[in-house]
C-alpha positions as CSV (number, residue, x, y, z in Angstrom):
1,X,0.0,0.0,0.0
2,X,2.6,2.7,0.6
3,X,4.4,1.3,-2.2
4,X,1.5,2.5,-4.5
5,X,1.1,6.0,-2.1
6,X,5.0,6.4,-2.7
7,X,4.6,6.1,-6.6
8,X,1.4,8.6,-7.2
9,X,3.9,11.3,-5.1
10,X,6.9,10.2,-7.6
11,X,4.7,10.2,-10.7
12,X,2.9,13.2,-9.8
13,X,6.8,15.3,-9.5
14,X,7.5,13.6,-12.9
15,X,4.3,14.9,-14.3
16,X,4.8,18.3,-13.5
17,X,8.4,17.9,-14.5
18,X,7.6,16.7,-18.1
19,X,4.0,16.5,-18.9
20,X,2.2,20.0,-17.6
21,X,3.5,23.1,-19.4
22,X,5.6,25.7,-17.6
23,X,4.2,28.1,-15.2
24,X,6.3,31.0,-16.3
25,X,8.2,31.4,-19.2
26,X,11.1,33.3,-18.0
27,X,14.5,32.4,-17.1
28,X,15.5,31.7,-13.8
29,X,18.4,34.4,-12.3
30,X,21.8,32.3,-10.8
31,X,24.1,34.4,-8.9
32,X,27.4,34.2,-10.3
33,X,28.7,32.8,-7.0
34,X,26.3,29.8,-7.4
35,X,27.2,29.2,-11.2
36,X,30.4,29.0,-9.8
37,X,30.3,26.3,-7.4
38,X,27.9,24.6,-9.8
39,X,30.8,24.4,-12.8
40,X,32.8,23.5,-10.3
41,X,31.0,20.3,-8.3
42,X,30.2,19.2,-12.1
43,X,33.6,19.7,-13.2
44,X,34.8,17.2,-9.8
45,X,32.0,14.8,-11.0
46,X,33.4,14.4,-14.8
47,X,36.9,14.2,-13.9
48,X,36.1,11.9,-11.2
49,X,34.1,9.8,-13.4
50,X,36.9,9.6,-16.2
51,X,39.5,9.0,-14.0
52,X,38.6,7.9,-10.0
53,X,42.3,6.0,-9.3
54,X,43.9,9.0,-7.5
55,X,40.5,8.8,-5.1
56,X,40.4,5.6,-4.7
57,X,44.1,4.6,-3.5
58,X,43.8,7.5,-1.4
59,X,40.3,5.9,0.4
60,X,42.4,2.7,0.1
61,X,45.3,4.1,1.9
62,X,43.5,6.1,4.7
63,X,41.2,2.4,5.2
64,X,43.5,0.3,5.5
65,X,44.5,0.4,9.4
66,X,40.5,-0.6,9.5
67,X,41.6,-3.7,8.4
């Protein structure tokens, strides 16, 4: 049952998302300081995602006294 309450919330965000036309037509203002860290987290999640080993023997490294 919540399963099926969970999923009319979902598909009622999606709806509005894609289905229903905008409300307004203008653009949205983004202070330059927001842009900013924006370009900058997606920037860390591409080169991340191209190249993770630096990360990852570093997580390694710090984990390994766990162990």
């Amino acid at each position: 049952v919540l399963t099926v309450v969970a999923l009319f919330y979902y598909l009622t965000i999606a709806k509005r998302m894609y289905i229903n036309p905008p409300e307004r037509q203008e653009r949205i203002p983004v202070p330059a300081s927001l842009a900013l860290a924006l370009w900058i987290c997606a920037l860390g999640v591409v080169l991340l995602g191209l190249y993770p080993k630096p990360l990852v023997m570093t997580a390694l490294r710090a984990a390994s006294p766990l162990f």
